[in-house]
C-alpha positions, -999 to +999 in steps of 0.1 A: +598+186-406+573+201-381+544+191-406+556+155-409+562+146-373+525+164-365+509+144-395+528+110-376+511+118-341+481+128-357+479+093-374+492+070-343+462+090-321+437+073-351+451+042-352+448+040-312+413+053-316+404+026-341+413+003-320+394+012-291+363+012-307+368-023-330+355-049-316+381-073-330+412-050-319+397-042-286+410-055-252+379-074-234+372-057-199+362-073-177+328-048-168+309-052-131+274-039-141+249-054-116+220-058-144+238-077-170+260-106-162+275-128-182+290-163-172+291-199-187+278-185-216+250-172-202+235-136-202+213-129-172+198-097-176+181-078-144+162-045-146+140-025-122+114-005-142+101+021-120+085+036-145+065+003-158+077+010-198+078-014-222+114-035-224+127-054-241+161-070-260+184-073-288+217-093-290+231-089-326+263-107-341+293-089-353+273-084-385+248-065-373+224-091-378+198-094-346+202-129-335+177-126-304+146-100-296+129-108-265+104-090-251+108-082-212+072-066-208+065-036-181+068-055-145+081-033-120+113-058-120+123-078-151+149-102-158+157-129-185+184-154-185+196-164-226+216-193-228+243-193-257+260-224-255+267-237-287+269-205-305+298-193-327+319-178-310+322-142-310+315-104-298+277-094-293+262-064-286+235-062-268+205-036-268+178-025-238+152-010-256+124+009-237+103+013-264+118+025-297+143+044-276+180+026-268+178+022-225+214+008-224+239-014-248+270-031-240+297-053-258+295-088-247+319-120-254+294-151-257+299-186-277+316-218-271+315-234-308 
């Protein structure tokens, strides 16, 4: 009996996990980071680069496909607004690369087709 009920709790405490981390399960939060914003469908993206590297971005689709690179450059400040209206609906993630290495990523909501 012990066995079963620690197999149950052991496979409830997945299931949660799973849907934590699926983007199609997960609750959207609503996330106050002052260098990405996102309203109207619109990603405004803000960074100061002390350290002059090379930036730049990635959005990909739920598919992991990239749907947008842009290059920020090595300004001391850099910012970039994308416009997605018209897209398909959906969950994106977004990448901050400095270089080859991953700056910062986030889950974003973004479409309005």
């Amino acid at each position: 009996m012990k066995a079963k009920l620690k197999l149950f709790i052991i496979a409830g405490v997945a299931v949660l996990i799973q849907g934590m981390f699926n983007p199609l399960l997960a609750q959207e939060q609503e996330k106050k980071d002052p260098r990405i914003q996102v309203e109207d469908n619109k990603v405004r993206i803000w960074l100061l680069n002390s350290e002059r590297s090379q930036l730049s971005i990635k959005i990909y689709d739920e598919r992991r496909n990239i749907i947008t690179k842009v290059n920020l450059g090595d300004g001391i400040t850099v910012g970039k607004i994308l416009d997605f209206n018209g897209s398909e609906k959906g969950y994106y993630r977004l990448v901050v690369f400095e270089g080859k290495e991953v700056l910062f990523q986030d889950k974003i909501k973004l479409g309005s087709a």
